[in-house]
LUMGUKOL-893167 format. One line per 8 residues: their letters; for each residue x, z, y negated of C-alpha. Coordinates in steps of 0.2 Angstrom, whole numbers, padded with zeros to 4 digits. Each point is the difference from the previous one (the first is absolute). Layout:
BEGIN
A> X Z Y ~ ...
//
This chain:
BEGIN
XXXXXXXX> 0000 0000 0000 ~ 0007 -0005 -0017 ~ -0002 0008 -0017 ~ -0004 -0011 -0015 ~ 0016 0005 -0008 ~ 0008 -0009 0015 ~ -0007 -0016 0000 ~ 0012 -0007 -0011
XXXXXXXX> 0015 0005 0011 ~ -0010 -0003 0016 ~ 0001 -0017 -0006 ~ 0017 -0002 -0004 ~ 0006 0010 0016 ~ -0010 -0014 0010 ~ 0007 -0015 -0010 ~ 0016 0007 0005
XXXXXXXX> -0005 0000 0016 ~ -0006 -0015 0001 ~ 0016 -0008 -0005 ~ 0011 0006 0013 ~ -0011 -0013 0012 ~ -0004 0015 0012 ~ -0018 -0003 -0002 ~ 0002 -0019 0003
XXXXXXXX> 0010 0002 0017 ~ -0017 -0009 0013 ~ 0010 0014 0013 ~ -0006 0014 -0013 ~ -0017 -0006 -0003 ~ -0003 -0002 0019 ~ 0006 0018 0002 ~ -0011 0005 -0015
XXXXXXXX> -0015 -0009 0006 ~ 0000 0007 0016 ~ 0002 0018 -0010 ~ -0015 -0001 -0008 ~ -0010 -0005 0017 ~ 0006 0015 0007 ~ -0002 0012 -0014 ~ -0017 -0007 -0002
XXXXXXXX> -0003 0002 0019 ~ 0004 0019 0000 ~ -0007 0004 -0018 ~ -0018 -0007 0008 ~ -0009 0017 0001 ~ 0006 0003 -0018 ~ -0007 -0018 -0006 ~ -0018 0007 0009
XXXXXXXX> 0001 0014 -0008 ~ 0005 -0006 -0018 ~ -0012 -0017 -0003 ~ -0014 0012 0007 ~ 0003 0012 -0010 ~ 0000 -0011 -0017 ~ -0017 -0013 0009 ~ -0008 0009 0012
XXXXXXXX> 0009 -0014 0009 ~ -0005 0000 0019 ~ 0015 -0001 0011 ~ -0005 -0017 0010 ~ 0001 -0008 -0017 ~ 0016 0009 -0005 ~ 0007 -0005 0014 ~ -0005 -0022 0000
XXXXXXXX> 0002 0000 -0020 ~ 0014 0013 -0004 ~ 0011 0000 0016 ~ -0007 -0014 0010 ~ 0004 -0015 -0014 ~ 0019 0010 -0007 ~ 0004 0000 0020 ~ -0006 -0019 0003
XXXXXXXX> 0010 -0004 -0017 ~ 0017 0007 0005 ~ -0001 -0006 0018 ~ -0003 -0020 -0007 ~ 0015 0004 -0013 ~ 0014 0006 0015 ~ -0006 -0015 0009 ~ 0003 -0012 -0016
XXXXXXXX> 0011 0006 -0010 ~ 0017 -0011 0007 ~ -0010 -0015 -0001 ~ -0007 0005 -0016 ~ 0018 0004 -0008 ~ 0007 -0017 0005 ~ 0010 -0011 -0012 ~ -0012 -0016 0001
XXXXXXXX> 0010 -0016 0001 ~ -0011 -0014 -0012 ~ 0003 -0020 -0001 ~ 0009 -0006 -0016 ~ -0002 -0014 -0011 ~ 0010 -0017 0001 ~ 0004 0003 -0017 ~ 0007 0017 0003
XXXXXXXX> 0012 -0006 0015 ~ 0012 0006 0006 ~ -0008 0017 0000 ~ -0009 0014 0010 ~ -0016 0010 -0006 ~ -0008 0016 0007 ~ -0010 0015 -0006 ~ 0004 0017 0002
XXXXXXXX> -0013 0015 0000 ~ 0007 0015 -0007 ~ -0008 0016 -0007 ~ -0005 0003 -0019 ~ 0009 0016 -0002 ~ -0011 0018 -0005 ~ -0017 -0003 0003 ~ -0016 0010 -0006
XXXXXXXX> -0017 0003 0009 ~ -0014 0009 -0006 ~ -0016 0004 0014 ~ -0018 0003 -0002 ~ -0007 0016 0007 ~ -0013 -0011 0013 ~ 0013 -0003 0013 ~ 0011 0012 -0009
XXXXXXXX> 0012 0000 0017 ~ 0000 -0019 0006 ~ 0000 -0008 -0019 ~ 0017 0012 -0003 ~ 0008 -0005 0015 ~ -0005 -0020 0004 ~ 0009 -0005 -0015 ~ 0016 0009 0004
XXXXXXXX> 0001 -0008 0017 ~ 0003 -0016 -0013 ~ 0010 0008 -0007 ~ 0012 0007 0010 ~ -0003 -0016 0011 ~ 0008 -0010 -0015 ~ 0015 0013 -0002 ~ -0004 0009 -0016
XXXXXXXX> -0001 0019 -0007 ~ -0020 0004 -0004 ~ -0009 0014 -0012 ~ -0016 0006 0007 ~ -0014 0007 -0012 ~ -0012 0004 0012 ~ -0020 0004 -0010 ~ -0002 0019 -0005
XXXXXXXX> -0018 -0003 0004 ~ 0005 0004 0017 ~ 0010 0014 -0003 ~ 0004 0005 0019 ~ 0004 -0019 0007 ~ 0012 0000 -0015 ~ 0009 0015 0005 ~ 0001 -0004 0015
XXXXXXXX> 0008 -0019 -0002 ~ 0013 0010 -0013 ~ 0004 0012 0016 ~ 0003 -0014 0013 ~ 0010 -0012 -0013 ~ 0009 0016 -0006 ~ 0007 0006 0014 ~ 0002 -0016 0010
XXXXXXXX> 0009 -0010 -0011 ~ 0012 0001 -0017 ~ -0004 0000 -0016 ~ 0010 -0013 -0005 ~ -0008 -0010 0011 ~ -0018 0005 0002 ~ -0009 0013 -0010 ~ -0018 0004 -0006
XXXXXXXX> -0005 0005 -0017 ~ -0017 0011 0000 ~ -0009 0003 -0017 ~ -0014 -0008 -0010 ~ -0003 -0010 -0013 ~ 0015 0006 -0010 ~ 0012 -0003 0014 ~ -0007 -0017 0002
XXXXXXXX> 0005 -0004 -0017 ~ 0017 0005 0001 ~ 0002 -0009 0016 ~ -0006 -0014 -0011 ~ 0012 0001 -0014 ~ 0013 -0003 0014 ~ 0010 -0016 0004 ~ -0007 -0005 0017
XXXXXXXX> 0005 -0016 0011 ~ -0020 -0001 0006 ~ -0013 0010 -0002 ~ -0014 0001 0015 ~ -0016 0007 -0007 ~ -0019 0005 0011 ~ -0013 0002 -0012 ~ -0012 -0006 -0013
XXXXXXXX> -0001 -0013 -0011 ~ 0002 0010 -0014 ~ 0015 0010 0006 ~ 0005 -0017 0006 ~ 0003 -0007 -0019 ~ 0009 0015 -0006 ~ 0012 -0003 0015 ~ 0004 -0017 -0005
XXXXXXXX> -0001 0004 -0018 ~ 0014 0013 0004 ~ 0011 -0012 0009 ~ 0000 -0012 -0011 ~ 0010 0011 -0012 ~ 0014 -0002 0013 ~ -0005 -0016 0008 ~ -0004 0006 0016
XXXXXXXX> -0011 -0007 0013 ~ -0015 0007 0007 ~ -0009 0000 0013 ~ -0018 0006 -0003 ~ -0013 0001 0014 ~ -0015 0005 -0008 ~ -0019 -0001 0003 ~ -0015 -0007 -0006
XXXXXXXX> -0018 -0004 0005 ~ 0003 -0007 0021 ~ -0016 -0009 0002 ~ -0009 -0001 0018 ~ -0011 -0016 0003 ~ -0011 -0001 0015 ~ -0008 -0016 0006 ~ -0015 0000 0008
XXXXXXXX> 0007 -0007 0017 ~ 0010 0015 0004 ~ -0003 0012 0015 ~ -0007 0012 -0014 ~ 0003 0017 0011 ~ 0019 -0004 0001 ~ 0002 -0005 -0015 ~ -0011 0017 -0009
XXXXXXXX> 0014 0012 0012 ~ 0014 -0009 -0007 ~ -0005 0000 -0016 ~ -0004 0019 -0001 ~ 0015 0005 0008 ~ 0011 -0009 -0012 ~ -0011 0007 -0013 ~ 0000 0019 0004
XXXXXXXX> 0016 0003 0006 ~ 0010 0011 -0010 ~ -0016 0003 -0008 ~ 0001 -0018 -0009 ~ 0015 0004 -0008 ~ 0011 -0017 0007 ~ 0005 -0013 -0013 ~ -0006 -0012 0011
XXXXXXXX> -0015 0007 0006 ~ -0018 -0011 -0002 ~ -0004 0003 -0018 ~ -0015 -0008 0000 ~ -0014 -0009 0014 ~ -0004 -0020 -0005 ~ -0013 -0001 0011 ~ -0011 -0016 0008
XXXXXXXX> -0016 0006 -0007 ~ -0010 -0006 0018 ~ 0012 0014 0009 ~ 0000 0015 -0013 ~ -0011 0008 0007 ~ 0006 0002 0017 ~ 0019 0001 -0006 ~ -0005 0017 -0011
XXXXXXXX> -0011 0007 0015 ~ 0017 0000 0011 ~ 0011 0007 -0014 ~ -0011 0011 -0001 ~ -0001 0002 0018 ~ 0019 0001 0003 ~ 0003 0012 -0011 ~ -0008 0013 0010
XXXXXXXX> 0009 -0008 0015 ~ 0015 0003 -0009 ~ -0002 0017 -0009 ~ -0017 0010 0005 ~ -0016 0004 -0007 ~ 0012 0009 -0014 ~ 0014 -0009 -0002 ~ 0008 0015 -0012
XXXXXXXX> 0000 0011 0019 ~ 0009 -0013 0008 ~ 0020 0002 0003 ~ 0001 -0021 0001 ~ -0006 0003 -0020 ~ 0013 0000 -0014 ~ -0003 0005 -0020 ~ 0005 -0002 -0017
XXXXXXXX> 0019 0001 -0003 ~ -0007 0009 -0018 ~ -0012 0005 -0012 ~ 0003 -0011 -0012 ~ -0003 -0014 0013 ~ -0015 0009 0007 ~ -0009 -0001 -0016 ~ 0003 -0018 -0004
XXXXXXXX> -0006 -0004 0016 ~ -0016 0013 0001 ~ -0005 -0009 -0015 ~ -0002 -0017 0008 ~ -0011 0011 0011 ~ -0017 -0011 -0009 ~ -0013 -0013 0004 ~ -0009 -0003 0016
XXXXXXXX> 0012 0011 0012 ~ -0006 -0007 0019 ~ 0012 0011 0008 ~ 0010 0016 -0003 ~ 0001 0005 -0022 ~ 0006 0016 0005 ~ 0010 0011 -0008 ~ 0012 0019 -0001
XXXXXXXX> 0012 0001 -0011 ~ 0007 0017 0006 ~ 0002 -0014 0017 ~ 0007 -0013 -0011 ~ -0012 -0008 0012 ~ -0007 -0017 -0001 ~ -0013 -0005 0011 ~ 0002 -0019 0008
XXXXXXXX> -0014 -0010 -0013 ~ -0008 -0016 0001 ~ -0008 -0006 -0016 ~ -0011 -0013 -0003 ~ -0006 -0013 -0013 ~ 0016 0002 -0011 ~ 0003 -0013 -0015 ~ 0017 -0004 -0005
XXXXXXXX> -0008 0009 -0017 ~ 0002 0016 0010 ~ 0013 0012 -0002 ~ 0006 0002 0019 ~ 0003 -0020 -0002 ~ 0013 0001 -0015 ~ 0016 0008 0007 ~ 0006 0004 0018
XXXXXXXX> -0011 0013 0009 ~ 0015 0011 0009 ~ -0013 0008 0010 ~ -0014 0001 0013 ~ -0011 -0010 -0011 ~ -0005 -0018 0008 ~ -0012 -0011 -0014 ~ -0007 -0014 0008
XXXXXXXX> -0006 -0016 -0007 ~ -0010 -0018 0006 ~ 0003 -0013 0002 ~ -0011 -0017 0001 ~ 0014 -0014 -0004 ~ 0017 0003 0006 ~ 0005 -0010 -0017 ~ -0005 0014 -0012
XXXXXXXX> 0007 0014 0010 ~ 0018 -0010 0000 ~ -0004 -0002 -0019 ~ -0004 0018 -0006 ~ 0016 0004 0014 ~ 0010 -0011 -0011 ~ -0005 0005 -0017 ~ 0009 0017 0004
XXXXXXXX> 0017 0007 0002 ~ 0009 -0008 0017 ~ -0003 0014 0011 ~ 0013 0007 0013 ~ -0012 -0003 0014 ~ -0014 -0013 0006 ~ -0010 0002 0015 ~ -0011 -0015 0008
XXXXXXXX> -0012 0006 0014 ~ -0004 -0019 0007 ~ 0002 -0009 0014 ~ -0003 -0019 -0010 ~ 0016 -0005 -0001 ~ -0004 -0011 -0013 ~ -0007 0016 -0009 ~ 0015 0007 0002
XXXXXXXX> 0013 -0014 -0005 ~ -0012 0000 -0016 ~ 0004 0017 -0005 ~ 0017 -0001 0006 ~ 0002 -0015 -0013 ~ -0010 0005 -0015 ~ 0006 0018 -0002 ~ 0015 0007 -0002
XXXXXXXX> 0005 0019 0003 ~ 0016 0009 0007 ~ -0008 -0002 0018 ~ -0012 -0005 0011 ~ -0009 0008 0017 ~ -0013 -0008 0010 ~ -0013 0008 0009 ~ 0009 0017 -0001
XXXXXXXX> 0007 0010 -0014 ~ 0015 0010 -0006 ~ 0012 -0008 0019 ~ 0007 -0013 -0011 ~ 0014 0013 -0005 ~ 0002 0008 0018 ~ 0015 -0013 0004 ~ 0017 -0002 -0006
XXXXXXXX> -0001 -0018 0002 ~ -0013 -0003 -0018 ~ 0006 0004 -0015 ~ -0012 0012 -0009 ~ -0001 -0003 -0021 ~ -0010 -0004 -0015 ~ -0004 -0013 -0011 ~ -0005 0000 -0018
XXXXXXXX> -0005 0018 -0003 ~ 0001 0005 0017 ~ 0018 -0001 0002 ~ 0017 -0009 -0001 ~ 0013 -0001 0015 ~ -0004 0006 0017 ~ 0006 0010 0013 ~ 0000 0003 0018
XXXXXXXX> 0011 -0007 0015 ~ 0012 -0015 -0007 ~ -0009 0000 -0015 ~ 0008 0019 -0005 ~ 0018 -0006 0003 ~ -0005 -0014 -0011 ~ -0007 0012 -0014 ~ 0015 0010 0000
XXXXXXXX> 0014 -0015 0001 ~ 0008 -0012 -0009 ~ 0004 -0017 0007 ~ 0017 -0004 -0008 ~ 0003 -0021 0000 ~ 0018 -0005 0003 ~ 0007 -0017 -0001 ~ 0019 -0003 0009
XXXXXXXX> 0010 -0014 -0005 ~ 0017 -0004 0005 ~ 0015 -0004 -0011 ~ 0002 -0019 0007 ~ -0011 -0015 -0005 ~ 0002 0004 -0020 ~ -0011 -0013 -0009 ~ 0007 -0004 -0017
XXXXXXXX> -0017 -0007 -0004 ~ -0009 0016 -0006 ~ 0014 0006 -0010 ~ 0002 -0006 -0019 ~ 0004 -0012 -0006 ~ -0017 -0007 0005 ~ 0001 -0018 -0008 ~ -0003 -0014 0012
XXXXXXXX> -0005 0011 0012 ~ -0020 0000 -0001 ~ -0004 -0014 0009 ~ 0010 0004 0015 ~ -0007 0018 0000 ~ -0018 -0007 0001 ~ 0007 -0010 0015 ~ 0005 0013 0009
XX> -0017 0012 -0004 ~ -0009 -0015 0007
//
């Protein structure tokens, strides 16, 4: 755990570090890589304990979304990471004869992340896997809206590894902002949109790069030829997990106005599959990471409610809500829910649905329920958004092999698998030339010599 004071010298101390090429050894970031697995492996108890503490989190879900996807993650990169850190030989020009080219990855140097309090344990940890996959020294600052995970990702890194080569700052806003004020190689943020700008307005002071993966309103449209059961399961699960908190969960239902009917009677229906008669009794539940959040969401908690509209905010409890006839006019429709809130909406013509869709901010998530291709190609090509899942949600970000990002104001960059080491790497170009076959033609004086350059450009 690091002081504010220190920030400044843990920088430096880093830097120095850094440049003795230590960090960029692929020998020491195997070893390191496979340090993390293991300290992850045996601190699992202590993850449990931590994101449920701070969510309510159940453990089959703290297991597949905090541990599960950082084991997965670590696993692809040990089984990459030589091909990945290859020089890569590339064709040169008849112009540029005799000569060889190739690119080089290597890392950026002392890199920043900063991680939201939903996945307060996996969104700290993913990114570092990059990171250390690319062979540079990181600074976690993990959210103080979950006190205990951060605590506890400030004990593992602390004791585990140095310092100098990877450390966590806890602290709030104001340890942010001195974090900020630093001279970083990338900065990796998880957040919101409006978060999102201050980051990049910050690195722009020192023209750093960013990576933002931020949010926005993750639209769910269901055709009317879709097995309507399945589809209503998948769709509440990736809803209410994590109590809705998931920047990528359904934000919203565009629904075929011939199957609305049935699709809200099987939400409804799998909801007290899922969670109970009272969902706040169940252990597969979550709740509100605060207060703050609880009472912007409890406020959305209008209109014609068909399912759930409960509330304790004692509980920071939630219950999962279905609501109908919304208007984009409506609050709940003007910024990302965060929550267990689902509005839904019909449709008649799939044309209006993709218009009103595109009139908004690109989201970080599109769902099609279909199984007209044609439907779905249509969507796939008139909409753009940071991903796409069809006839299921949230599973496009359980591999290593997609990368996961925004677009527009749901992101820039991505992570995951390849697409990490990528984030966290440069690729260096480098021409070799030998010394014979010296043309006197592109030196000066150049008179004379035009027309037989032209020749030899084609």
């Amino acid at each position: 755990m690091l002081a504010e004071s220190s920030i400044a010298e843990t920088v430096s101390l880093q830097r120095s570090f850094f440049a003795t090429g230590k960090p960029k050894n692929i020998d020491f970031r195997i070893e390191q890589l496979k340090k993390l697995k293991e300290v992850i492996k045996q601190s699992a108890e202590s993850i449990f304990t931590a994101v449920n503490a701070d969510l309510n989190k159940p453990m089959f879900e703290a297991y597949t979304s905090e541990l599960g996807a950082i084991t997965q993650e670590i696993d692809y990169a040990l089984k990459h990471i030589k091909a990945w850190t290859k020089i890569q030989k590339k064709p040169v020009s008849l112009s540029l004869q005799p000569a060889s080219a190739e690119i080089c990855p290597e890392p950026l140097g002392v890199v920043l992340i900063i991680s939201p309090w939903n996945y307060p344990f996996a969104l700290s940890i993913t990114p570092l896997v990059g990171a250390i996959a690319s062979g540079n020294c990181a600074i976690i600052k993990p959210s103080e809206l979950a006190p205990h995970t951060s605590k506890l990702i400030a004990e593992i890194i602390t004791k585990n590894f140095p310092s100098e080569y990877i450390t966590v700052v806890e602290g709030g806003v104001s340890t942010s902002q001195e974090l900020l004020k630093q001279k970083f190689d990338h900065i990796f943020f998880t957040g919101g949109t409006a978060v999102g700008k201050i980051i990049m307005e910050a690195a722009a002071k020192h023209l750093t790069p960013v990576t933002l993966e931020l949010g926005g309103k993750s639209p769910c449209i269901v055709d009317e030829d879709v097995n309507i059961e399945v589809a209503a399961k998948r769709i509440t699960w990736g809803k209410f997990m994590n109590s809705g908190q998931t920047c990528i969960a359904p934000d919203y239902i565009f629904v075929h106005k011939n199957v609305k009917q049935d699709l809200c009677k099987y939400i409804k229906q799998s909801i007290q599959e899922f969670y109970g008669e009272n969902p706040i009794e169940s252990p597969d539940y979550g709740r509100i990471i605060g207060k703050k959040h609880y009472q912007k969401l409890a406020s959305l908690l209008t209109g014609d409610i068909l399912v759930g509209g409960e509330s304790n905010e004692d509980e920071l409890y939630i219950a999962p809500t279905i609501i109908d006839h919304v208007t984009w006019e409506d609050e709940i429709m003007q910024d990302e829910i965060f929550g267990p809130i689902l509005p839904i909406m019909e449709y008649s013509d799939i044309e209006t649905a993709i218009s009103q869709i595109n009139s908004r901010p690109k989201p970080l998530a599109l769902y099609i329920f279909s199984q007209d291709k044609n439907f779905q190609t249509k969507i796939l090509q008139e909409t753009s958004s940071g991903g796409v899942c069809i006839n299921d949600t949230i599973k496009q970000v359980g591999g290593s092999s997609l990368p996961f990002g925004g677009v527009g104001d749901s992101g820039i960059g991505s992570y995951h698998g390849k697409a990490s080491f990528d984030t966290f790497s440069h690729y260096k170009s480098i021409l070799k030339r030998p010394f014979y076959l010296d043309l006197k033609i592109l030196y000066p004086p150049y008179e004379g010599k035009l027309s037989l350059l032209k020749k030899l450009l084609g």
